[in-house]
C-alpha positions in Angstrom: 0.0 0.0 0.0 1.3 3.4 -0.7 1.0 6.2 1.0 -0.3 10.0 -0.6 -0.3 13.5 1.0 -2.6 16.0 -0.6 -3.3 19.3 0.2 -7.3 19.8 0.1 -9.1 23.3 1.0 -10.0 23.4 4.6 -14.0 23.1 3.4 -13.3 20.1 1.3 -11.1 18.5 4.3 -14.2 19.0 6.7 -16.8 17.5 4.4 -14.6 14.3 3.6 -14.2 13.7 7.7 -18.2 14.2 8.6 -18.9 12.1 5.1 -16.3 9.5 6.2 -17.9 9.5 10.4 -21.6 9.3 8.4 -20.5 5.7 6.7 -19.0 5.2 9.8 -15.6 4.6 8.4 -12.0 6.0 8.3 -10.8 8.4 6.3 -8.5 6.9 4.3 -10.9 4.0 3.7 -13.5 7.2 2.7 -10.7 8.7 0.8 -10.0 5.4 -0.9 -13.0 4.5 -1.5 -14.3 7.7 -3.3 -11.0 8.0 -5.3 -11.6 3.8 -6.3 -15.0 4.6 -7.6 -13.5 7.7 -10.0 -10.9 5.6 -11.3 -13.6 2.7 -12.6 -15.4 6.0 -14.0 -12.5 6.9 -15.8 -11.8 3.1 -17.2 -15.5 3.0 -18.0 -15.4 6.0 -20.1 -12.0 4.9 -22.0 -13.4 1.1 -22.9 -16.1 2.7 -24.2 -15.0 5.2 -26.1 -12.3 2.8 -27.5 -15.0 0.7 -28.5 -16.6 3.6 -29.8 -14.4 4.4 -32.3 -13.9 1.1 -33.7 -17.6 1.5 -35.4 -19.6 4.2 -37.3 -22.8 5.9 -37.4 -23.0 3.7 -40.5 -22.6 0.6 -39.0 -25.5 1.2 -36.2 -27.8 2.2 -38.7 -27.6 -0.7 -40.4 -27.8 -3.3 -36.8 -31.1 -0.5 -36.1 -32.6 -1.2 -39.4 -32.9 -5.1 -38.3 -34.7 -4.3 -35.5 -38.5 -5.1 -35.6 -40.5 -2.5 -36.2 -43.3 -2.9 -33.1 -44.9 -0.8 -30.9 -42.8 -0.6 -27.2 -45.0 -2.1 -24.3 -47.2 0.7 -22.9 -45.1 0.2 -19.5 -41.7 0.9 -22.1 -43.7 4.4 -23.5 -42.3 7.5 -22.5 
């Protein structure tokens, strides 16, 4: 485990500790925890705009137009 200093505006610092005492945790677990979840964000949004770019608007359009062309369930309706 490494270990990271950061320097965090006073206001952030006191929100993190009473978030951290509401989940009843530490704050590095709180800390670790919060930064975990943006880093799967991050990794999210790169897979899927790498497999973004591997199609085209073309090629969407043409899986669309195989779709069957029914009326959504009225509990699908917006």
């Amino acid at each position: 485990m490494s270990t990271l200093n950061i320097s965090l505006p006073d206001s952030i610092q006191e929100r993190v500790e009473v978030l951290a005492r509401e989940d009843g945790v530490g704050l590095d677990s709180f800390v670790a925890a919060v930064l975990s979840q943006r880093v799967a964000v991050a990794d999210a949004y790169s897979y899927v705009r790498n497999r973004a770019s591997r199609g085209s608007a073309q090629q969407m359009l043409d899986i669309l137009s195989q779709a069957p062309r029914i009326e959504p369930e009225p509990c699908d309706r917006l």
